[in-house]
N, C-alpha and C positions, 0 to 999 in steps of 0.2 A: 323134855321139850325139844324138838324139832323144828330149825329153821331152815327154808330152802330160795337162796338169795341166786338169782342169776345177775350174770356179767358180775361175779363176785371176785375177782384178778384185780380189779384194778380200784382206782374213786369212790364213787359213791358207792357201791359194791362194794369195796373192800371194807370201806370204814362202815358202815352197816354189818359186815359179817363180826368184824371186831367189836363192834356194840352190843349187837347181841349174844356174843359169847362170853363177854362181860357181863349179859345180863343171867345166862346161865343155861343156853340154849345151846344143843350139839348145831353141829353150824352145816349143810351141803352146800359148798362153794362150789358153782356152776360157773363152768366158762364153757368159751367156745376155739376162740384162739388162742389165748392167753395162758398156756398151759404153766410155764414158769412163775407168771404171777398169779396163779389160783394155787402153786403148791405152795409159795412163798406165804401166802394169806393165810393157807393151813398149819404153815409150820408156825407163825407167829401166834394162832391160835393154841397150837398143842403147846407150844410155849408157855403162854397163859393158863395154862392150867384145864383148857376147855376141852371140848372134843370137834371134830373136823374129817371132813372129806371130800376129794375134788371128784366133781364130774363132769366129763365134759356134756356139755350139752347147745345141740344147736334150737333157739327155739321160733327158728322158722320152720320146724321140721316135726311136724304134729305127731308122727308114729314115735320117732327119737325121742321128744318130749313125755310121753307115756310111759315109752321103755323107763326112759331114768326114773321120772316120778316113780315107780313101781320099782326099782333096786332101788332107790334113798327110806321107802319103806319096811321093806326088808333088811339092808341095814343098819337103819339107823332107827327106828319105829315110827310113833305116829307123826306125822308132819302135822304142826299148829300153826305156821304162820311159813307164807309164802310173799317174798320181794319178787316182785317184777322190775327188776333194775334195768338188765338189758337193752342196750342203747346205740342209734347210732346219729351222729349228726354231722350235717350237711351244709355249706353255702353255696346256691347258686342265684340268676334270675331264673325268676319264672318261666317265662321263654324259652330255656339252656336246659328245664327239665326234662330230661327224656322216659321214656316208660319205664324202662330201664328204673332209672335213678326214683322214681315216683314206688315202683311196685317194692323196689329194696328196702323202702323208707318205710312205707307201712306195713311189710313182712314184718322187719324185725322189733320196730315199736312198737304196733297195734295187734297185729297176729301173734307176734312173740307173747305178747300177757292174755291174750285169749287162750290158745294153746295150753300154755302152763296152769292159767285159773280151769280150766275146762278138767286138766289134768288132777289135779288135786282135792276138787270138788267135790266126787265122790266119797272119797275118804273122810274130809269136813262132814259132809251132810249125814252121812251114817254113823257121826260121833255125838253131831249136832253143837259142832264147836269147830271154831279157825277161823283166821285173820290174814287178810289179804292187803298187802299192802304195793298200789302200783304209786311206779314213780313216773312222772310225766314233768312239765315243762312250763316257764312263766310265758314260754312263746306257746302254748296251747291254752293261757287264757287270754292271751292279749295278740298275739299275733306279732310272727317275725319278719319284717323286709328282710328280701333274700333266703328266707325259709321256711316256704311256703307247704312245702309237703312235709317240712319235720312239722310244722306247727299244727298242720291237720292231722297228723298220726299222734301226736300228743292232745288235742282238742279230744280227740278218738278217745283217748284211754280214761281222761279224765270223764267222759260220758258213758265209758262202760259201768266204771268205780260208781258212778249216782245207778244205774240203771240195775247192777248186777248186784247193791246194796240192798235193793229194796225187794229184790227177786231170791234172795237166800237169806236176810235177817231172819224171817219165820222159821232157819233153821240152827241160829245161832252164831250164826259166822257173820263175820263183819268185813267188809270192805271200804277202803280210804284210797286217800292218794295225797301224794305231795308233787310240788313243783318249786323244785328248785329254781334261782334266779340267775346271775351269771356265777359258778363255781368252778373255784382253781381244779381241773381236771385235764387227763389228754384232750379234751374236746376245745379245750379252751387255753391250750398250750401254744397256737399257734399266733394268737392275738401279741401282737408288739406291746412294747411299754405308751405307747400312747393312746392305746386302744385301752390298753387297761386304768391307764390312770381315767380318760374318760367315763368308763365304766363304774371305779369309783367315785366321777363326780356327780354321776345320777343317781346314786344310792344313797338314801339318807344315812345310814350307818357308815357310809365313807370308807368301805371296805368291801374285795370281794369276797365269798363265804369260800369256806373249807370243806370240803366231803363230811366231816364232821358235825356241823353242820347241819345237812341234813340226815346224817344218821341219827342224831338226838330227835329228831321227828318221828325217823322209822320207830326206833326204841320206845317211843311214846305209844307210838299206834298200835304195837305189837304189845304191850303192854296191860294186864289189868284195868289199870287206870284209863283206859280208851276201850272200856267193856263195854260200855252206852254209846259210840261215836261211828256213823257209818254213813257212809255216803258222802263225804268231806273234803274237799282238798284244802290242804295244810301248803299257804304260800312261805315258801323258805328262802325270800328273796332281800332282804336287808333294806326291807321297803318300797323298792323299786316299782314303780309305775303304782303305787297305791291311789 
């Protein structure tokens, strides 16, 4: 079994590639800058007993994204389950957006999981089996002040996953998605301690979550046990805005 988790270096990335390597999956940790922490993740993996390899991969970059999907199958064989982890987030106003900053936001969140599902697809469909799981946002179901264009590149993904479920079930392949809520990660490292106690006080679990986390989600989806579940989003937010 074959997993191919991008922005696998670091968070939720990381602890998803370590889940599933747990679960018994050779693991293609994809990064893009993070070249130290995609081998670290590898090396903690071959540690484990698993198997492991980093690629770099940019997947704003649809020919790039091809290439590698095409060497992780040749080395590694069939790919069954594809993370679309790969992420970037932003605060700004509205206003302060510039094209700039609008087209980067949905390159690497919205085009980034096109690109790689597109990529893989083929493979899936002529096995007539794989599992796709994208990772999006509680601000793409509800919507972020001050994050306006991360919230629509996650709105995005979460619309693919129902759209792109119902367009290849008839060929075996399942597609999901989770959205995590606020999670201890670099994205979320630069919040102060009163931002985050607040954070905790809108959460009913009174805690914020761990990449952990939401890898127990990915594990689920990727899993048997979510043989019948497509089209989904899986909120992994510790209650928040229920």
């Amino acid at each position: 079994m074959v997993a191919v988790i991008t922005g696998a270096g670091k968070g939720i990335g990381r602890a998803s590639a370590l889940r599933l390597a747990g679960d018994g999956y050779k693991i293609a940790v994809c990064y893009n800058r993070s070249k130290e922490a995609a081998k670290k993740t590898v090396s903690d993996i071959i540690l484990s007993g698993a198997k492991a390899k980093a690629y770099r991969l940019d997947v704003t970059d649809s020919e790039n994204v091809n290439s590698v999907i095409a060497d992780i199958e040749k080395d590694f064989g069939e790919i069954e389950v594809l993370v679309n982890n790969a992420g970037i987030a932003e605060q700004s106003l509205f206003t302060d957006i510039t094209d700039e900053m609008w087209q980067k936001m949905i390159d690497v969140n919205l085009s980034g999981a096109f690109y790689c599902s597109r990529a893989v697809l083929p493979y899936m469909i002529h096995r007539k089996r794989g599992k796709i799981v994208n990772i999006a946002s509680i601000w793409g179901e509800t919507g972020g002040s001050c994050e306006v264009h991360y919230s629509a590149a996650k709105a995005g993904v979460i619309g693919m996953t129902k759209a792109l479920a119902k367009e290849v079930g008839p060929s075996g392949i399942t597609v999901n998605c989770v959205s995590p809520g606020v999670i201890l990660t670099d994205m979320t490292s630069h919040f102060d301690e009163s931002t985050i106690n607040g954070l905790k006080d809108e959460t009913p679990l009174g805690r914020i979550g761990m990449p952990e986390d939401v890898a127990g989600a990915v594990s689920f989806l990727a899993s048997a046990d979510a043989d019948f579940i497509t089209g989904q989003n899986i909120s992994v937010n510790g209650g928040m805005n229920i």
